[in-house]
Each structure stands twice: as structure tokens, then as C-alpha cells.
C-alpha positions as CSV (number, residue, x, y, z in Angstrom):
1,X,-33.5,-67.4,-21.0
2,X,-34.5,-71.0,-20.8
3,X,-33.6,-72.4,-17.7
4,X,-31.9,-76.2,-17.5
5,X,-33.8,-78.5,-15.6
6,X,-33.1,-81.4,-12.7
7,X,-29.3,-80.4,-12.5
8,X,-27.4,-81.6,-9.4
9,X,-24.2,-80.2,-7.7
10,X,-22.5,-82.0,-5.5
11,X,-19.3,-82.8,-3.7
12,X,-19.6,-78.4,-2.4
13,X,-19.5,-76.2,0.5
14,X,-22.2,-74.8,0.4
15,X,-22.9,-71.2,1.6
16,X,-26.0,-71.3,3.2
17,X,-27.1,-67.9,4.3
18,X,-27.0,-68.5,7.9
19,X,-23.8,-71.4,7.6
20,X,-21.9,-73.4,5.4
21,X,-22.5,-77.0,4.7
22,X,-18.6,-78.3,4.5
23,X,-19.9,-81.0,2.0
24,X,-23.0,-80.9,0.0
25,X,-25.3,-80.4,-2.2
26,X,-28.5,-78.6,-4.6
27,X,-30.6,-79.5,-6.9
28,X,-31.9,-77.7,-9.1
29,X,-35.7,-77.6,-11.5
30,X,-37.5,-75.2,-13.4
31,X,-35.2,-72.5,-12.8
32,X,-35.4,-72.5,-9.2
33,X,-33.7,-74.0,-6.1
34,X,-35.5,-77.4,-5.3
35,X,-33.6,-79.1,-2.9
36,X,-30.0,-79.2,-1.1
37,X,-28.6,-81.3,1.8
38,X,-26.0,-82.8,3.3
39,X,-23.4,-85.1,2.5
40,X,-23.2,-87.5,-0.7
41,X,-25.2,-86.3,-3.5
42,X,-28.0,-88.2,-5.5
43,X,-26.7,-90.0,-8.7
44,X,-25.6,-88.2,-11.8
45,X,-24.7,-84.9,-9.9
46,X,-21.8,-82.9,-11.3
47,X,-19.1,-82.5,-9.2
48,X,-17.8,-79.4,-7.8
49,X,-14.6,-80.6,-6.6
50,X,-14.6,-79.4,-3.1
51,X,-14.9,-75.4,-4.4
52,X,-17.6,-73.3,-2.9
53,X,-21.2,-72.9,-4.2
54,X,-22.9,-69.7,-3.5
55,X,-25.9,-67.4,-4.4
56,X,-24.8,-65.1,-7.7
57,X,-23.6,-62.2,-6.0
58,X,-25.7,-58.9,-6.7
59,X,-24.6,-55.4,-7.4
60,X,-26.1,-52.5,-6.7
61,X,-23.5,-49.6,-7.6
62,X,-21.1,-50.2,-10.9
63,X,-20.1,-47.2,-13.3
64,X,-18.3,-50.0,-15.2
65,X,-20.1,-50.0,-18.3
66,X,-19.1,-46.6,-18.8
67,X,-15.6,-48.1,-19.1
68,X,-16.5,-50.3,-21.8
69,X,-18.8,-47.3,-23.5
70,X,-15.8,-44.6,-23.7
71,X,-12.7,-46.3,-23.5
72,X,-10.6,-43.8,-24.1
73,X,-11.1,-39.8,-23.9
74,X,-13.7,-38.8,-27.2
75,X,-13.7,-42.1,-28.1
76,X,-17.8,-44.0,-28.1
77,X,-17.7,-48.1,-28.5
78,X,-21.4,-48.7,-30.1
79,X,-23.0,-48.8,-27.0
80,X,-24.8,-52.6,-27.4
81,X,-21.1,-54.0,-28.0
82,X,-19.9,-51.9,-24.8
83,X,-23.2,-53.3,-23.2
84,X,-22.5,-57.1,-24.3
85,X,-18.9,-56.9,-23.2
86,X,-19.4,-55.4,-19.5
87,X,-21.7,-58.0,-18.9
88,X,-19.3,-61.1,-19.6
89,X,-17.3,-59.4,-17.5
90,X,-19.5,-59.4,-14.5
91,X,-20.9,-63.2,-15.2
92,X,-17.4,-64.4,-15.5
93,X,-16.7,-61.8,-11.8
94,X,-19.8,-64.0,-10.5
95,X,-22.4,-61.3,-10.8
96,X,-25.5,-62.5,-11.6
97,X,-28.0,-59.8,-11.2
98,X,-26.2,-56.0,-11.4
99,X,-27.8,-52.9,-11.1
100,X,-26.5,-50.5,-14.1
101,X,-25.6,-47.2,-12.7
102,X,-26.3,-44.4,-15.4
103,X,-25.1,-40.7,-14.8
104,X,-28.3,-39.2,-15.0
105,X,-27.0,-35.3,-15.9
106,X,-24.9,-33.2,-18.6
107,X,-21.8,-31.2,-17.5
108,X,-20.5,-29.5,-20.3
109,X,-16.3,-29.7,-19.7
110,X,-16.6,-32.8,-17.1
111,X,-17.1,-36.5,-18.1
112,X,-17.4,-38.0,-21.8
113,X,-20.6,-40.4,-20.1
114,X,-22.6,-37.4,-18.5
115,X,-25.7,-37.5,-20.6
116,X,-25.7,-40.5,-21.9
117,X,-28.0,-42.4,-19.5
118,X,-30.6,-42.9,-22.6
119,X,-28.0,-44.1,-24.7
120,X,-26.5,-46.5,-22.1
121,X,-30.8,-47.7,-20.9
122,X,-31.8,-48.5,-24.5
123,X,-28.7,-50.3,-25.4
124,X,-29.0,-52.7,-22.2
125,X,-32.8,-52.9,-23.2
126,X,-31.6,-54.2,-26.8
127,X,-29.0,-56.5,-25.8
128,X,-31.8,-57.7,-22.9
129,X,-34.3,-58.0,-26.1
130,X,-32.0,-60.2,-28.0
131,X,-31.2,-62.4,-25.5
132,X,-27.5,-61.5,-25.2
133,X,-27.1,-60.8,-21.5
134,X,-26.0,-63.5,-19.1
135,X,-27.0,-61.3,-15.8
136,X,-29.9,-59.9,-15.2
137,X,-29.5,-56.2,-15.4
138,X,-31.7,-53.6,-13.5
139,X,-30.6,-49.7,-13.3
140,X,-29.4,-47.7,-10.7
141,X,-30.0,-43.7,-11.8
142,X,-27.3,-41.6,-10.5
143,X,-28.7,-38.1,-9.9
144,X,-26.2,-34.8,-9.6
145,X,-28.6,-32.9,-7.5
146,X,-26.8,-29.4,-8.6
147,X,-27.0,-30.2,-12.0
148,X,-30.1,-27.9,-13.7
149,X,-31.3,-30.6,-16.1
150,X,-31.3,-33.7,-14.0
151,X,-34.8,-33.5,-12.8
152,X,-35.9,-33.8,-16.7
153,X,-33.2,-36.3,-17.4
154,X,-34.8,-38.6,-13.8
155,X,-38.1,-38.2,-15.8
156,X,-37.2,-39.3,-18.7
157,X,-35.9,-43.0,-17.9
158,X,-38.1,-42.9,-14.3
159,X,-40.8,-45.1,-15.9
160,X,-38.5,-48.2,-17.1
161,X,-39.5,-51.2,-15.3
162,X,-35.8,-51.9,-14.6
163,X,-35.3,-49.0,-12.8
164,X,-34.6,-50.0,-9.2
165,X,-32.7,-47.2,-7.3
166,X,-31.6,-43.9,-7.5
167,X,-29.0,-41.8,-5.6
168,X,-28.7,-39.0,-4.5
169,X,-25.2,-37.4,-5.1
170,X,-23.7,-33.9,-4.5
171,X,-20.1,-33.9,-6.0
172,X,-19.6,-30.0,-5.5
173,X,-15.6,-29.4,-4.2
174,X,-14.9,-28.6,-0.6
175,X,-18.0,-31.4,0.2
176,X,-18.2,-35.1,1.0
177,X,-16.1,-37.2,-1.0
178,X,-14.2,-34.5,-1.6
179,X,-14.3,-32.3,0.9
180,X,-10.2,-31.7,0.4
181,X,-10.7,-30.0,-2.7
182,X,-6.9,-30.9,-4.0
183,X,-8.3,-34.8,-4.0
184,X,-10.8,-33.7,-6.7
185,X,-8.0,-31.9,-8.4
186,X,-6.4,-34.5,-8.5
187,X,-9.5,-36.8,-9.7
188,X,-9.7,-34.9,-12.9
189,X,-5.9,-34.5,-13.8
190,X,-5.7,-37.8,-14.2
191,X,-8.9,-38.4,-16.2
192,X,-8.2,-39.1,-19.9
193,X,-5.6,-36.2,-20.7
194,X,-6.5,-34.4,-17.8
195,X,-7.4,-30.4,-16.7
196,X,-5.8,-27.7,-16.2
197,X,-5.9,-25.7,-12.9
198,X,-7.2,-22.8,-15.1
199,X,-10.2,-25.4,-16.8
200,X,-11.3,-26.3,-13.0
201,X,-11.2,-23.4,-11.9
202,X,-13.7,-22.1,-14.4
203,X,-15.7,-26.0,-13.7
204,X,-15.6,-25.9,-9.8
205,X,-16.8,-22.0,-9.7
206,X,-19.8,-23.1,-12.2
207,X,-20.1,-26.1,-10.0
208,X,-20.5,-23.9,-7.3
209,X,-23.2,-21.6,-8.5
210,X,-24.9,-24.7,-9.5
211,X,-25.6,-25.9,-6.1
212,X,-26.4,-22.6,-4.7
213,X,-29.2,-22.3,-7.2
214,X,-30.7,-25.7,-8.0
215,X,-29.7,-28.2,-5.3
216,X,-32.3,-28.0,-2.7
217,X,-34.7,-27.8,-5.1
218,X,-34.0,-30.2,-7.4
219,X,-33.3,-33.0,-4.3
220,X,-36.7,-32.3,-3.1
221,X,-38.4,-32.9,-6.3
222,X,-36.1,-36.3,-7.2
223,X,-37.2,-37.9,-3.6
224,X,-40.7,-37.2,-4.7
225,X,-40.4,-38.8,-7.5
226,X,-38.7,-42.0,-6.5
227,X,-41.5,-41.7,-3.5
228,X,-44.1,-41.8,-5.9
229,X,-42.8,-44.3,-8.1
230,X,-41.9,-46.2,-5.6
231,X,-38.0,-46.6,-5.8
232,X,-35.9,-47.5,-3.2
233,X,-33.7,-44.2,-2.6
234,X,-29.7,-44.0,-2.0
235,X,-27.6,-41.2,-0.1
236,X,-24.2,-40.7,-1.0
237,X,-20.8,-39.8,0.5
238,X,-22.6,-39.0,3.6
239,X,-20.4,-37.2,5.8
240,X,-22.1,-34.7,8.6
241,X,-24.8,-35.5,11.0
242,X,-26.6,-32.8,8.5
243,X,-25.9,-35.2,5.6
244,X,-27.2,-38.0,8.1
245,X,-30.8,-36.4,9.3
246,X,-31.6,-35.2,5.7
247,X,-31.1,-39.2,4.8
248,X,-33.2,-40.1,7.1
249,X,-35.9,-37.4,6.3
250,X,-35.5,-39.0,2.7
251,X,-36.2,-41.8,3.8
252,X,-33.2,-43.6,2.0
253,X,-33.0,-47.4,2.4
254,X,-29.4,-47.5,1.6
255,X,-26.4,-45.2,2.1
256,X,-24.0,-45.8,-0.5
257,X,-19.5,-44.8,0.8
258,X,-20.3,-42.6,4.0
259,X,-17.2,-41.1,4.5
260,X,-16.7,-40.3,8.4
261,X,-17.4,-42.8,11.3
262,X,-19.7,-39.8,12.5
263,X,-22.1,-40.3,9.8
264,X,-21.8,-44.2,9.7
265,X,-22.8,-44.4,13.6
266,X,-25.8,-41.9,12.5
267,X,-27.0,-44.0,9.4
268,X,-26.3,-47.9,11.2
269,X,-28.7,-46.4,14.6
270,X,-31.5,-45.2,12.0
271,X,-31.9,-48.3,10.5
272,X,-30.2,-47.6,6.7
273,X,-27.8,-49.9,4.8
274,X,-24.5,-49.1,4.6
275,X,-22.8,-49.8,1.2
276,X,-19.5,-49.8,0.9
277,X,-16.5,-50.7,-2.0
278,X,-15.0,-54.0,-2.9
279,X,-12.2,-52.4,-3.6
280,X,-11.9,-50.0,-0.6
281,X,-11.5,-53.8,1.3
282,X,-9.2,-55.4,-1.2
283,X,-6.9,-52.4,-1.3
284,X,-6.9,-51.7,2.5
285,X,-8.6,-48.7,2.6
286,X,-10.2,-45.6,0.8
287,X,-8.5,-44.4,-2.7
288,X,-9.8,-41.2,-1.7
289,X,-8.7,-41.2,2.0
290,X,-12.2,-41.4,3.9
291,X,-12.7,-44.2,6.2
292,X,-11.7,-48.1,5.7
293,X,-14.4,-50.4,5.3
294,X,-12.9,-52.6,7.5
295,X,-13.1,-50.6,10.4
296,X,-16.9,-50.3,9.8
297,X,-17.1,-53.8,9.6
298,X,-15.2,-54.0,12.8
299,X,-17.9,-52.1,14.7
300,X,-20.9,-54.1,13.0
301,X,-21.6,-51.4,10.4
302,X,-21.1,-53.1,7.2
303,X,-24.2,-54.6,5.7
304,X,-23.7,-54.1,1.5
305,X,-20.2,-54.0,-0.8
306,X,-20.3,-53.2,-4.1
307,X,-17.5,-53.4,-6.6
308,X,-17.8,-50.2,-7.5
309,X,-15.2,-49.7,-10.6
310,X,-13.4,-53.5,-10.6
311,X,-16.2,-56.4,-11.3
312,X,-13.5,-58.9,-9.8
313,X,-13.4,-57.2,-6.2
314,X,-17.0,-58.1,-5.2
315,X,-15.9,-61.3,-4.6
316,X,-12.8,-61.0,-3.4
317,X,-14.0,-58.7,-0.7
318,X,-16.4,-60.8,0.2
319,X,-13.8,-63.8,0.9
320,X,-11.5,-61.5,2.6
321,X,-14.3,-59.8,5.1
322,X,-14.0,-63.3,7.8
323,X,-9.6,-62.6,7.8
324,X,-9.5,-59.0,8.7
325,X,-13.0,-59.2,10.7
326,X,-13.2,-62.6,13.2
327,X,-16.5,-61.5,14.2
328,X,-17.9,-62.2,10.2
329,X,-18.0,-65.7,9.0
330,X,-18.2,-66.8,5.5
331,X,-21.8,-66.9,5.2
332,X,-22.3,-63.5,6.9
333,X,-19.8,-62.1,4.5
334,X,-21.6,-63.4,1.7
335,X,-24.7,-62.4,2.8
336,X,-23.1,-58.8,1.6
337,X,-22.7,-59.1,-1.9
338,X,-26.4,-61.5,-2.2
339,X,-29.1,-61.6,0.4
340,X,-28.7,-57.9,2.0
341,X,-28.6,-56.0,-1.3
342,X,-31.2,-58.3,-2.9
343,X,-33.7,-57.3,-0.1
344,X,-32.3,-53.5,0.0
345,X,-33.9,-53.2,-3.6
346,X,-36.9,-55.3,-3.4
347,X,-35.3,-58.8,-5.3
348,X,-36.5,-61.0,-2.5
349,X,-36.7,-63.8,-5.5
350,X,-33.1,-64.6,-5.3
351,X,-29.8,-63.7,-3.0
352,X,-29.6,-67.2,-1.1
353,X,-29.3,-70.6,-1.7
354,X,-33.4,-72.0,-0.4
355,X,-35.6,-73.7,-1.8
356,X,-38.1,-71.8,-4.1
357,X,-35.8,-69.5,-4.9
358,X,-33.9,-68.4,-8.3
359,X,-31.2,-70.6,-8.7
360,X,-28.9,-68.2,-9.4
361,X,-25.4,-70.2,-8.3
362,X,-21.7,-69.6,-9.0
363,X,-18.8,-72.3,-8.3
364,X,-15.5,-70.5,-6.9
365,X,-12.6,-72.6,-6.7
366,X,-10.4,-70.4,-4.7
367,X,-6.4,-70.3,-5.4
368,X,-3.2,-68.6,-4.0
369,X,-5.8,-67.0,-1.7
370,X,-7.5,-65.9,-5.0
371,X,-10.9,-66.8,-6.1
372,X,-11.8,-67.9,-9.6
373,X,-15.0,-68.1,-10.9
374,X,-15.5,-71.8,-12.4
375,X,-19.0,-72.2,-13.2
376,X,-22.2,-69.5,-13.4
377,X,-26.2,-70.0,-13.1
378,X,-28.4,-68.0,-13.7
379,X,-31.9,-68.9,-13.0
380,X,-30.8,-72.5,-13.5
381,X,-29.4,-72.2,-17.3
382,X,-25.1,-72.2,-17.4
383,X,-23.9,-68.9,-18.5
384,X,-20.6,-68.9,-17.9
């Protein structure tokens, strides 16, 4: 990408990542973030109207592309289309760096995307190639600890320069997310046409024997590998102090939807990010009846949000946080969705509006208490 040089905003607020500057303005060169201040901008700056400019926001946990990959039940986009079209999606939602997350196991029965994490890496890698992307995509490998393959699958894609997380993830019934088995009924009754009690039955007792037999081994050999190659590990659906202690003996930098308070005080006093969804703050609350992530907020436990399954709700969490939680201003609510999860994976290039670094900007003019992306930067060059 060839970045645009010596452009000039001006006339914004500007979300600093410490305050906001009511009116002001950035400059940028080379791709990077040379100057802002304060008040009237220099000559021949574009105007931003009044809206807010802000640090591209940066997601760590989307399944989205798999949306765009199976759109409907048995049905497979070409997988560099799905790629090109999930991406718009997030510039135009004001995502400028996203981390990819790739079901990284086969289930015979289950999903339509479970084994296609090759498929899904080497079409972003070709779109990447050809220049088609307007974020700058990284991957996230999403590993089914129970599943007997997914330590083979993790090695296959674990080299990829892009890779930049993995999670740990334990989706057996009766368990964390869904530790009221009827809630996962329900889950996959209303995926694509749906199961029958008799088809889980025979899924959850497999799912079942799975865990007895390969999940203990299989987690310990997938923190070992992201140890030694040098990934920043993810727990998931945390919801025991067990779950919490074995994070912390992971050595996890980020804990991605805890589901209890319990295991949100555990993972907050040991030092680990908390990630939450988007959507759990734009809806009010959990879709699958675990904790709010309000009320972590509330109690200073919120550091990361991710939009999770709706691009659009990263940012309109983010401008929500400062009306249900006095205590979080705007800049400490956009530090969620840019500064904190840059660092939590390494990206300290990028994440805040100072000088030197990426000048990865978006322009939100914000609406009927709705905020629409106007204008996207991505290391200086418009893409949206």
C-alpha cells in the first residue's frame, strides 16, 4: 500500500489516548503520524466538520469471514471473494487492523467452516498479495482443545508470520459458555436448518468422549507451541476459579467472554486482559445469558471489546461505554477497541494517535446517537 503524504485534518476532536482535544488537528507524512495540535489547523487541511478523529480501531476476535465464506448451509463463496468482501466491511465499520479468527479443527456433523482454516489463511494471503485488502489482517487460530486433529491442524498454519494469537477453547456441553446444555441446543437448532435432538445427542455424547480422551493432552501441547513460537495465548469462556488458575499457569495475556464475575475478579487480580463483545454492550447484555459487560466495566474490569459476529458494534460499543459507565471517558473507551488490544498482541506500531506512529485514522460523524464511519486511513493512504 502506498501511503499519501503531508495530509492535514483539521477542524476535529481528537481522541487522544489519554484526552480529547475538542478542536484540532494531525498531520500526517510517510505513512506515519507527524504532528497534531491544538486549535486552527495549518493551510490546506481537509476539514473534518467537527466529527471525531480516532486511531483505526483493532480486532482481535471476529468469526465474520466465515459469514461471508458459507453464506448459507452447504453453500462455499470462492473464498478470495468472501475474503475481499468481509474486509470492506470492516474498513467501512472503522477496523483497520483485524485479527482473522480461523476454526482451527474438523467436526464431522457440526459447522460447514470447521476445517477450513487453510482455505480461509491462503485466501487472505492472496487477496494480501494482490493488494486488495484495505485493513491489515493478522490471524487469530481458534483451537477446540477436545478435538483429536487440532494439534496437526495448529501446526500446520503455526509458522505464518501473520499469526498473532491463539485460543484456547473447550465448547463441550454442560461447560463454560454453555454450561446450561439446553442454550447449546438451542445454538445449533437454529444454525442453517438446524438439528435434531436425536443428531445432538449422538454430537454431544462424541463431544463428550472427545474431551475425556484428548483435551488435557492436546492443551498442553498447543501452549507449548504458542510458547515456543512465541504467540500471545487466549483463554476462553473462563468460568471457575479452575478455569482461572489453569489461565494463569498458561500464561494467557488475554481472556477472551469470561462468563461469571468469579472468574473476571480472578483473571483482572492476575494481571490478564479481559476481552469482551461489542455486541454483549450494544444489546444490554449476554445473548447467551452470562454476565453483562457493563457490569464488568462498572467494577474496572473491562480492558478489550471485540465485535465478535457484527463489524459495526466495535464502535458503537466503544461510544456507548462513557453513558452506561461515568467512571470511562471517551478516550478510555477508545483506548478498548485500539491502544489495549494493539499492545495485548504485540502491534505497539499503531493503536493511538502520537507521533511516529502508523497513521491509521478514521473520521466518525456520529448521528441519532449512531456513528457513521466517514473517512478511513490506513497507514496514511484513504481506503475508505
Amino acid at each position: 500500500m502506498t501511503a499519501k503524504q503531508d495530509t492535514i485534518i483539521g477542524n476535529a476532536r481528537l481522541v487522544l489516548a489519554d484526552r480529547v482535544i475538542e478542536q484540532g488537528w494531525v498531520a500526517i507524512a510517510d505513512g506515519k503520524i507527524a504532528e497534531f495540535g491544538e486549535g486552527r489547523a495549518p493551510e490546506a487541511a481537509e476539514d473534518a466538520g467537527g466529527d471525531l478523529v480516532m486511531p483505526g480501531l483493532i480486532e482481535l476476535h471476529t468469526d465474520h469471514l466465515e459469514m461471508h465464506y458459507v453464506p448459507r448451509p452447504k453453500v462455499f463463496w470462492n473464498p478470495v471473494a468472501a475474503v475481499i468482501s468481509y474486509d470492506g466491511q470492516l474498513a467501512t465499520s472503522g477496523i483497520t487492523t483485524v485479527l482473522d479468527s480461523l476454526r482451527v479443527w474438523r467436526e464431522d456433523g457440526a459447522e460447514d467452516v470447521d476445517g477450513r482454516a487453510g482455505v480461509l489463511a491462503a485466501a487472505i494471503s492472496a487477496a494480501r498479495e494482490e493488494n486488495l485488502l484495505r485493513a491489515d489482517h493478522f490471524l487469530h487460530l481458534r483451537c477446540e482443545v477436545p478435538m483429536p486433529d487440532v494439534v496437526a491442524e495448529a501446526k500446520e498454519l503455526i509458522d505464518r508470520p501473520d499469526v498473532r494469537l491463539m485460543s484456547l477453547m473447550d465448547h463441550t456441553p454442560g461447560q463454560r459458555q454453555f454450561r446450561d446444555e439446553v442454550k447449546l441446543r438451542d445454538y445449533y437448532r437454529g444454525k442453517g436448518g438446524g438439528m435434531t435432538d436425536a443428531q445432538l445427542d449422538v454430537l454431544f455424547a462424541r463431544r463428550f468422549a472427545y474431551q475425556k480422551e484428548y483435551a488435557v493432552a492436546n492443551t498442553r501441547a498447543i501452549v507449548a507451541l504458542a510458547h515456543e513460537y512465541g504467540i500471545p495465548l487466549a483463554s476462553h469462556d473462563d468460568t471457575t476459579d479452575e478455569n482461572v488458575v489453569d489461565a494463569v499457569n498458561d500464561k494467557v495475556a488475554v481472556a477472551e467472554f469470561p462468563t461469571t464475575m468469579e472468574a473476571a475478579r480472578g483473571l483482572h487480580a492476575a494481571g490478564i486482559d479481559i476481552l469482551m463483545g461489542a455486541p454483549n454492550v450494544v444489546r444490554g447484555g449476554s445473548h447467551s445469558g452470562n454476565i453483562a459487560a457493563v457490569d464488568l466495566a462498572n467494577e474496572g474490569m473491562l480492558d478489550i471489546l471485540s465485535s465478535d459476529y457484527i463489524p459495526s458494534s466495535l464502535l458503537m460499543a466503544a461510544l456507548q461505554l462513557p453513558r452506561h459507565v461515568p467512571a470511562i471517558d471517551l478516550a478510555a473507551a477508545v483506548r478498548t477497541v485500539t491502544k489495549t488490544p494493539a499492545e495485548a498482541v504485540g502491534l505497539s506500531d499503531r493503536g493511538e494517535i502520537a507521533v511516529g506512529r502508523r497513521a491509521d485514522l478514521i473520521r466518525v460523524h456520529v448521528a441519532r446517537d449512531l456513528p457513521v464511519v466517514r473517512s478511513v486511513w490506513r497507514e496514511g493512504a484513504r481506503v475508505a
